[in-house]
C-alpha positions in Angstrom: 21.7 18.7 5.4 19.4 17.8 8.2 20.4 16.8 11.8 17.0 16.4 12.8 13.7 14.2 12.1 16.2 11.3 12.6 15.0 7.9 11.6 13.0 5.8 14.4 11.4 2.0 15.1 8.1 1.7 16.6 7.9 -0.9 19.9 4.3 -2.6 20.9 4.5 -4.7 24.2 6.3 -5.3 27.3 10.2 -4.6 27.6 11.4 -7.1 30.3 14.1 -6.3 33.2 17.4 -5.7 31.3 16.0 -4.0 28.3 16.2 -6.0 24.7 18.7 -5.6 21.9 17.6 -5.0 18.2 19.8 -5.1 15.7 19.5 -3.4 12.2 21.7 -3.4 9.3 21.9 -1.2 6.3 20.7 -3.0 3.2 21.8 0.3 0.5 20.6 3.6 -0.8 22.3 6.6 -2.1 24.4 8.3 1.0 27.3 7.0 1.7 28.6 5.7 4.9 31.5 8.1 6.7 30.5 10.6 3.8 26.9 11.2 4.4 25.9 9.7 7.6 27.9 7.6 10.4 26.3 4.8 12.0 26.0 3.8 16.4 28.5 6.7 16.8 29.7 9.8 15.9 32.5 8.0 13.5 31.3 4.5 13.1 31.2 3.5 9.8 29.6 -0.4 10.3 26.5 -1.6 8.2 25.5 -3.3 11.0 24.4 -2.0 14.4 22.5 -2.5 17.9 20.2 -0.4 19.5 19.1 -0.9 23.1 15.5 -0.4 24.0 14.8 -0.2 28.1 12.7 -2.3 30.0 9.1 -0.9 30.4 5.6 -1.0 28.7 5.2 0.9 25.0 1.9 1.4 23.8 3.2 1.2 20.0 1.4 5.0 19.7 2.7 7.0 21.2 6.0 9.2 20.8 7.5 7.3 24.5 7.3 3.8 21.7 9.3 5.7 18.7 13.2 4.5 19.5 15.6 6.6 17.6 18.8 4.5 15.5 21.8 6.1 16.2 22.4 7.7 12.8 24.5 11.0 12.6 23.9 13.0 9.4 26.5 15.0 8.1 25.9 18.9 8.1 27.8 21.0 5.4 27.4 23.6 3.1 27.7 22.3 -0.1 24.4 22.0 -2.7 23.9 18.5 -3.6 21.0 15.8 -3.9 19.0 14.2 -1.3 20.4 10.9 -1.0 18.3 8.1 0.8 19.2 4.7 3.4 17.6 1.6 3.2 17.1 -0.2 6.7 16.2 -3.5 7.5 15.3 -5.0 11.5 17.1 -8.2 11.5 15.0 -11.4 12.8 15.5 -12.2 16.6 14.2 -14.4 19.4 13.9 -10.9 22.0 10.9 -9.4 19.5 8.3 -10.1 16.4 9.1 -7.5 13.5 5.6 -6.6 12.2 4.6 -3.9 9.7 3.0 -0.9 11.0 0.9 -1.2 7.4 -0.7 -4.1 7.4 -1.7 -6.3 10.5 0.3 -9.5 10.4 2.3 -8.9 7.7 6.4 -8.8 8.1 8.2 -5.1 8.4 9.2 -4.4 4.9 12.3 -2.2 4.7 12.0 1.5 5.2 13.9 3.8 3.6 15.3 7.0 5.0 15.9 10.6 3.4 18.4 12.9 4.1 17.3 16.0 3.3 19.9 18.4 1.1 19.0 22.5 2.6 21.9 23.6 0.6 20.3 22.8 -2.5 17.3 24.8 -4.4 14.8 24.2 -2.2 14.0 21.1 0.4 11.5 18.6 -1.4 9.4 16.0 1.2 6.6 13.8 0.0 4.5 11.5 2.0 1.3 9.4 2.2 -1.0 10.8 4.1 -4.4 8.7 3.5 -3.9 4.6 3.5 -5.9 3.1 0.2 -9.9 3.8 0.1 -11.7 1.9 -1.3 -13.7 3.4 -4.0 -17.9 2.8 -3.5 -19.6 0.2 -5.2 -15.9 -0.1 -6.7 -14.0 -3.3 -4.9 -11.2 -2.8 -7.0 -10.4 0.4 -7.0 -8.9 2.6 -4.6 -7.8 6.4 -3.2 -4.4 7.5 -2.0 -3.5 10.7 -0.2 0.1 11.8 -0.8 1.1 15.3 0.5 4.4 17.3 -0.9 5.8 20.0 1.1 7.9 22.5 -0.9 9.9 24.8 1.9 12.5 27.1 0.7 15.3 27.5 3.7 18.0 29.3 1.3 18.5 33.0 1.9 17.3 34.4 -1.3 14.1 33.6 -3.6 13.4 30.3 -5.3 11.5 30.0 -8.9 10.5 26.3 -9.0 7.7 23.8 -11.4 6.7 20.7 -9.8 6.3 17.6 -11.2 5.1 14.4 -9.6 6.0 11.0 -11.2 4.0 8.0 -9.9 5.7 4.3 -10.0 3.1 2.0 -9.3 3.4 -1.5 -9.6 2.4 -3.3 -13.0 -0.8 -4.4 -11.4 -2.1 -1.0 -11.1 -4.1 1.2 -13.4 -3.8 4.4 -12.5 -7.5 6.2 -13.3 -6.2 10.0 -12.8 -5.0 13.0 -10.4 -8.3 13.2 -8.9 -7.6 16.2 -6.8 -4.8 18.9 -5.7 -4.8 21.8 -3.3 -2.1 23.7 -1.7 -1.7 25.8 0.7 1.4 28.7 1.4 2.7 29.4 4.9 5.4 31.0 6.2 4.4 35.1 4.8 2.7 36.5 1.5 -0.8 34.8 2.2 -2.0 31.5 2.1 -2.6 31.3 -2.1 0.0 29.0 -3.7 1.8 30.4 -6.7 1.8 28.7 -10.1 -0.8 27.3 -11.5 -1.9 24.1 -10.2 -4.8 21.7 -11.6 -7.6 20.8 -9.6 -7.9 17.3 -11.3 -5.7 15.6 -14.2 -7.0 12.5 -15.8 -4.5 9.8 -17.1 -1.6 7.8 -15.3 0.9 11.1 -15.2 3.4 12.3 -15.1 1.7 15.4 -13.6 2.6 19.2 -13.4 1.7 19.6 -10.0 2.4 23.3 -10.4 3.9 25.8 -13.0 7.3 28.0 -12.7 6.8 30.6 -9.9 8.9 32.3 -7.3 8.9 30.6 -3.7 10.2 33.6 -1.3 12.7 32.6 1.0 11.2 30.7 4.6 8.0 30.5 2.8 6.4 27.0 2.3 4.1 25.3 -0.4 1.9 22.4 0.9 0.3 20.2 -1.8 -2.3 17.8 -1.2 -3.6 15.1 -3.4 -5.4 12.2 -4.2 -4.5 9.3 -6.5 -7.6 7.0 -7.9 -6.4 3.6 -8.9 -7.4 -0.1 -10.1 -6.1 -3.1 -8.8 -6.0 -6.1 -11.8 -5.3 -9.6 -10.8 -1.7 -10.2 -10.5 1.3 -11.6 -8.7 1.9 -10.2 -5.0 5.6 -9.6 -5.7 5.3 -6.3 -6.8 2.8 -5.3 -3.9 5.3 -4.7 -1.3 7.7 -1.4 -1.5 11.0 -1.5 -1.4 11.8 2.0 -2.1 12.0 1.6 -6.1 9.5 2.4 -9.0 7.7 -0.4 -9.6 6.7 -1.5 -6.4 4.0 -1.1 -4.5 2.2 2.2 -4.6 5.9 4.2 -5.4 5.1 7.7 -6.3 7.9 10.9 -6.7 8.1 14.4 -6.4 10.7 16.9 -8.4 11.1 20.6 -7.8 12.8 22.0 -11.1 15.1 25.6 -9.6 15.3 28.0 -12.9 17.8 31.0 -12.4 19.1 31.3 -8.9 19.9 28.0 -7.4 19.6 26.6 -10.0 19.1 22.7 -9.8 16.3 19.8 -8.8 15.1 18.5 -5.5 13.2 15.0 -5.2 11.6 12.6 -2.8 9.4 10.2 -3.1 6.7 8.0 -0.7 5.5 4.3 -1.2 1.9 2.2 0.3 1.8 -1.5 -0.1 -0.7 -1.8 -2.6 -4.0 -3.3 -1.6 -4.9 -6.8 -2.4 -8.7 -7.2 -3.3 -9.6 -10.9 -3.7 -10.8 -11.8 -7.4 -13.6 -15.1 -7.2 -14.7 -17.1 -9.8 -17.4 -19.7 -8.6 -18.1 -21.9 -11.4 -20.6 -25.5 -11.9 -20.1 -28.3 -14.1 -22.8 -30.6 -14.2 -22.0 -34.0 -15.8 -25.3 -35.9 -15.8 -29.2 -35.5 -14.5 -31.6 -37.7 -12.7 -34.4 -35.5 -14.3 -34.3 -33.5 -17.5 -35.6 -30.7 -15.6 -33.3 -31.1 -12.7 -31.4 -27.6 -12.7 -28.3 -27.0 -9.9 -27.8 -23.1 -8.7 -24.7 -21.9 -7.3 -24.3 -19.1 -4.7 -21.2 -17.4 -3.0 -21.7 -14.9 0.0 -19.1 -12.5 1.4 -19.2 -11.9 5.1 -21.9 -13.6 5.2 -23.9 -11.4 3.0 -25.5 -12.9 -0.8 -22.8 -11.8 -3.4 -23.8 -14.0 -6.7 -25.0 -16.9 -8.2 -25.5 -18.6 -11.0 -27.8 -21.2 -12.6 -27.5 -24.4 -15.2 -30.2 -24.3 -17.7 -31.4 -26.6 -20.7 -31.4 -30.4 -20.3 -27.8 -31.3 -22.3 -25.4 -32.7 -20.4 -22.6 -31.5 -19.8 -24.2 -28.4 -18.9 -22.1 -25.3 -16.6 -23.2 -22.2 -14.8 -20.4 -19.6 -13.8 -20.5 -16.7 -11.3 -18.1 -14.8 -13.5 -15.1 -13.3 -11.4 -16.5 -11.5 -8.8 -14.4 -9.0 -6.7 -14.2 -8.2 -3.0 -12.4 -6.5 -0.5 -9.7 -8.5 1.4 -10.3 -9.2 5.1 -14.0 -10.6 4.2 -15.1 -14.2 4.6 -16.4 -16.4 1.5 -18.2 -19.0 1.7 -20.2 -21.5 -1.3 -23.4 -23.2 -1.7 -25.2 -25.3 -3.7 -29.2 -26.2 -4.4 -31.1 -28.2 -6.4 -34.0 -26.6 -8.6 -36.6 -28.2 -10.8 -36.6 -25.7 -13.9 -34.0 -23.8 -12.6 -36.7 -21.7 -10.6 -38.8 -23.6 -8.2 -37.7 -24.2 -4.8 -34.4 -25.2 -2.8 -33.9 -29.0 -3.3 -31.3 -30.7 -1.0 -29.7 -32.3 -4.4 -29.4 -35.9 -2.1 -29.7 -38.2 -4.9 -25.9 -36.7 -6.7 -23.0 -36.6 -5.9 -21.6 -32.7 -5.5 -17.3 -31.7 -5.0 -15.6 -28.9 -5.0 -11.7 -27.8 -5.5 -10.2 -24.4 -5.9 -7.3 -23.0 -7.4 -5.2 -19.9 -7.0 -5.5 -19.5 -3.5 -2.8 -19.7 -1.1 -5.8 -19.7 1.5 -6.9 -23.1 3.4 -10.1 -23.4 0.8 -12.8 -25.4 0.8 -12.6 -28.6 -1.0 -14.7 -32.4 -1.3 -18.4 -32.7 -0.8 -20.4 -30.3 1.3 -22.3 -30.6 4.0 -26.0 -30.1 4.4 -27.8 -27.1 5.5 -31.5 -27.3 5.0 -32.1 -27.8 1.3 -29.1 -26.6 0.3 -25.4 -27.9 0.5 -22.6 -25.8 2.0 -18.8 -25.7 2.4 -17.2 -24.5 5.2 -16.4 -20.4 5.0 -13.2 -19.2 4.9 -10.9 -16.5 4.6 -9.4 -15.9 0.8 -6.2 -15.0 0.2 
């Protein structure tokens, strides 16, 4: 079991004279405390600890703003599982905890593996690529993981590879949409196995097929993970170092003959919230038979849809359908007034026009609009 690589915080900002105190606590995981792992010393056993960070500037980038928790692994000889810790930063009035994900947004627990090297082989998985968006495709996204297969035993490994993804119910997994690896360490740079270039469906995936891994050699697989996001609730966005959440997605090297035995890790993005929009019109009486309203929606500050009433029944309704865009854009809505649904913008002065919105935990737009030309407009905003 690993010494090294120890788990670390990131600081942003300005340290005053004296230094400042954070304090984290162990929320759970597989090792076990005084077993695995000891905590703020060499024998300390407490869930709870402090670590002090000195006064000075950190640029939150660089390796001087990485402040390593006093966490001592236990080193043996004895083949057994990886086993994780879950940390959480507890709240203070010295700092602001913020993820190093998404701007804003709270730090979400991070969850730390301890590495067996006894065991068949050592297994580490990681995101490497945050979530793409796919073009022309709002709602759906690619994910770079990368799996790292090194053998530090003494004699040769014969390992498949299996990755398992565990993304949350809002997710639609479209395929594997690519894998390569690459071998270092001696006996060239071609992988053994067989792995697939590209694997449509939602996995599981064999990664790679049963092959000998020599001993000091390493396998480095790289691949990307197309998904859809659906309109859901945002409890399941965030990970938490579980299936189910967020973008949670594990690895498993299967040892046949010597060593006999599985290694696993596993890596987990928040999962990207696009913003779903429905603009839609209900018109409950006309001055004019031919009197026709359009609807219109822009997204940073760019024309995105509209939509039209037509006939001369009232009530009459004209929807945008749900239109999908990617989070961190404005919206903003309009309204005209146009004689046979195609002439020209009318300021539609002579009704009376509101709007309301639901679903949104943003500050939307609401009441009558104000006037902008011939057209009426409600204040742009930032959907949540």
């Amino acid at each position: 079991q690993r010494g090294t690589d120890l788990p670390t915080f990131r600081v942003n900002g300005v340290v005053p004279a004296g230094g400042m105190t954070v304090t984290v606590e162990i929320t759970g995981g597989s090792a076990v405390r005084g077993v695995d792992y000891f905590t703020g010393t060499s024998s300390g056993t407490s869930d709870t600890f402090t670590v002090n960070v000195p006064a000075g500037s950190y640029d939150g980038a660089s390796a001087a703003s990485l402040i390593q928790l006093p966490i001592y692994i236990v080193g043996n000889a004895v083949a057994g599982a990886s086993k994780t810790i879950n940390f959480e930063i507890q709240s203070s009035s010295q700092y602001v905890r913020s993820s190093n994900d998404v701007c804003g947004q709270d730090a979400s627990p991070a969850v730390y593996t301890i590495v067996d090297d006894d065991g068949p082989l050592n297994v580490k998985k990681t995101v490497t690529s945050a979530p793409v968006p796919v073009a022309g495709q709002p709602a759906q996204f690619d994910i770079g993981y990368t799996v790292v297969v090194t053998n530090d035993t003494a004699s040769n490994r014969t390992y498949a590879l299996t990755d398992t993804p565990g993304f949350d119910g809002d997710v639609t997994i479209n395929s594997l949409q690519s894998l390569t690896c690459t071998r270092s360490g001696g006996g060239g740079t071609t992988c053994g196995g067989t792995p697939p270039s590209s694997v449509n469906g939602a996995g599981p995936w064999t990664l790679s097929s049963s092959h000998g891994l020599a001993s000091g050699r390493t396998e480095t697989y790289s691949m990307v993970v197309r998904f859809t996001v659906k309109p859901g609730k945002l409890g399941a966005d965030i990970c938490d170092g579980t299936t189910g959440k967020g973008l949670f997605n594990s690895v498993t090297a299967t040892v046949t003959g010597m060593g006999a035995g599985t290694s696993s890790d596993a890596a987990c993005q928040n999962t990207p919230t696009p913003v779903w929009v429905t603009l839609n019109k209900s018109l409950t009486g006309r001055i004019a038979a031919t009197d026709q309203f359009q609807i219109r929606m822009s997204s940073g500050g760019i024309p995105a849809a509209s939509a039209t009433t037509s006939g001369a029944a009232v009530p009459a309704s004209a929807t945008t359908g749900t239109q999908v865009f990617q989070a961190g854009k404005t919206l903003q809505f309009f309204e005209a007034l146009k004689a046979n649904g195609t002439g020209a913008d009318q300021l539609p002065s002579a009704y009376t026009s509101s709007i309301s919105c639901t679903g949104s935990t943003a500050t939307a737009p609401s009441g009558a609009g104000t006037v902008q030309g011939a057209q009426l407009q409600w204040p742009e905003f930032n959907p949540v």
